[in-house]
C-alpha positions as CSV (number, residue, x, y, z in Angstrom):
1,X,-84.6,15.8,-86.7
2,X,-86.6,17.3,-89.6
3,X,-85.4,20.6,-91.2
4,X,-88.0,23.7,-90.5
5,X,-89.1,24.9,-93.7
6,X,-88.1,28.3,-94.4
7,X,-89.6,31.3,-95.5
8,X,-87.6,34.4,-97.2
9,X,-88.5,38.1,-96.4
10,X,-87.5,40.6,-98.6
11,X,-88.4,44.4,-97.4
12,X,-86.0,46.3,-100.6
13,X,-84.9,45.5,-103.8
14,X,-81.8,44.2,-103.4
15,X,-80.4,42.0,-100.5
16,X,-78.1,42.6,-97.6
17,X,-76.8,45.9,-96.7
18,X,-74.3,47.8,-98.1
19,X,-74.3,49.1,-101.9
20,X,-78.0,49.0,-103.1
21,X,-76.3,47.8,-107.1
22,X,-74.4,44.8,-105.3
23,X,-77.4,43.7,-103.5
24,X,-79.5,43.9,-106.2
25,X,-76.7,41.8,-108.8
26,X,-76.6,39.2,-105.5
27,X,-80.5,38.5,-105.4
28,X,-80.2,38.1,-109.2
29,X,-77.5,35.4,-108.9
30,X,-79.4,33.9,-105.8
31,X,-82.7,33.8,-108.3
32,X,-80.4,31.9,-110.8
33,X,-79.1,29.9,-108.0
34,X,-82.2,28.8,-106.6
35,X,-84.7,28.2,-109.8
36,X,-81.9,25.0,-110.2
37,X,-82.2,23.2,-106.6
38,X,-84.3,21.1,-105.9
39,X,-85.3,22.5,-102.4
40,X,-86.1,26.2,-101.8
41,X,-88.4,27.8,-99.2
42,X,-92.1,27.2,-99.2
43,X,-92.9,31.4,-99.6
44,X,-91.1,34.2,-100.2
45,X,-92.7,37.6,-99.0
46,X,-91.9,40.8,-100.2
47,X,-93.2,44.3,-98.5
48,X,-92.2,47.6,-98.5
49,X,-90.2,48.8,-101.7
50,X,-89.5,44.8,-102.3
51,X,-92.6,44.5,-103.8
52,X,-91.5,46.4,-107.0
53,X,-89.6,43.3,-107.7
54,X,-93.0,41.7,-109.0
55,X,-94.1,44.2,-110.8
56,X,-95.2,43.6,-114.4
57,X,-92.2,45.9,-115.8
58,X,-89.7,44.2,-113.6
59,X,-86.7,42.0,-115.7
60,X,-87.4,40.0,-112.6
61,X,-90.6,38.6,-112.5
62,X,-90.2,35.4,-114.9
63,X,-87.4,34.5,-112.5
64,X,-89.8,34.8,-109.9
65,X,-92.3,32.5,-111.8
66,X,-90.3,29.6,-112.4
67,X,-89.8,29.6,-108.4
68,X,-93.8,30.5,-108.4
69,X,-94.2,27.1,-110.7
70,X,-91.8,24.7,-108.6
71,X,-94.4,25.1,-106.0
72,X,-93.0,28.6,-104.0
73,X,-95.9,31.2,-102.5
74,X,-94.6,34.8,-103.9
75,X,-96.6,37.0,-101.6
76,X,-96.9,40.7,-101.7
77,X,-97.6,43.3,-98.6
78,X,-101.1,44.3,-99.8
79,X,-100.9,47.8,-98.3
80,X,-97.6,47.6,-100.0
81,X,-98.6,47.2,-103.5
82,X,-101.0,50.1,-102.9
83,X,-98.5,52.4,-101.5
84,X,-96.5,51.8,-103.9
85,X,-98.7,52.5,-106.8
86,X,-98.7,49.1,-108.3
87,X,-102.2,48.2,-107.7
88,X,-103.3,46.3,-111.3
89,X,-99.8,46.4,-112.2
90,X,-98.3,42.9,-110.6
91,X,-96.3,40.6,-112.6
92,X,-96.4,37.7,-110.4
93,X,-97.3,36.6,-107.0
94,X,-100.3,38.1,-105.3
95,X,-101.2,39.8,-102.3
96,X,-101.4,38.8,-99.2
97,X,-102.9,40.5,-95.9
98,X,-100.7,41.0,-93.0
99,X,-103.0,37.8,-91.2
100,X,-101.8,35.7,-93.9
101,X,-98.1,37.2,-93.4
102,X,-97.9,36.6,-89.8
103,X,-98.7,33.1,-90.0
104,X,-96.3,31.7,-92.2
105,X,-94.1,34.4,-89.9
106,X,-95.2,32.7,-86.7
107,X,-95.0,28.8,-88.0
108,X,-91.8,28.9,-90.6
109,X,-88.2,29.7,-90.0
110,X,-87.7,33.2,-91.5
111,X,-84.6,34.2,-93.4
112,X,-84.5,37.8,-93.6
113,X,-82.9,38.9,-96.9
């Protein structure tokens, strides 16, 4: 049986719940983590406050573009990145309309972060 690709959704800036300082040190390590394995998920989409993540002043984003160059869609909420005053002002990735969302949402496993 072949394994579903996955797709990770991140909706904050920092994983689980719990302490908002702990989730953010965890997606650092999982960043780490990941950039070294050889498999990963085919997109990672980040709306909501996630999408501050990517932008250009984030310590984050060249972790986010190794992942970006070993072949992984970084996707942003579109009426995210407006809301959140970071139109012009993204790092890495790019945005996606909520069309473009739902589909890998409809045909991928998701792993909600």
């Amino acid at each position: 049986m072949k394994e579903k690709r996955k797709v990770f959704l991140l909706g904050s800036e920092s994983i689980g719940r719990g302490d908002d300082n702990i989730g953010y040190q965890i997606l650092v390590t999982m960043l780490d983590s990941l950039a070294k394995r050889e498999d990963g998920p085919i997109a990672m989409i980040f709306w909501n406050t996630a999408v501050r993540l990517l932008a250009d002043d984030s310590p984050l984003v060249s972790s986010f573009k190794r992942l970006e160059e070993r072949g992984v869609n970084i996707l942003l909420g579109k009426s995210c990145v407006g809301e959140c005053e970071l139109t012009g002002r993204i790092g890495v990735g790019r945005q996606a309309t909520m069309e473009e969302i739902l589909d890998l949402l409809l045909h991928y496993e998701v792993v909600n972060l």
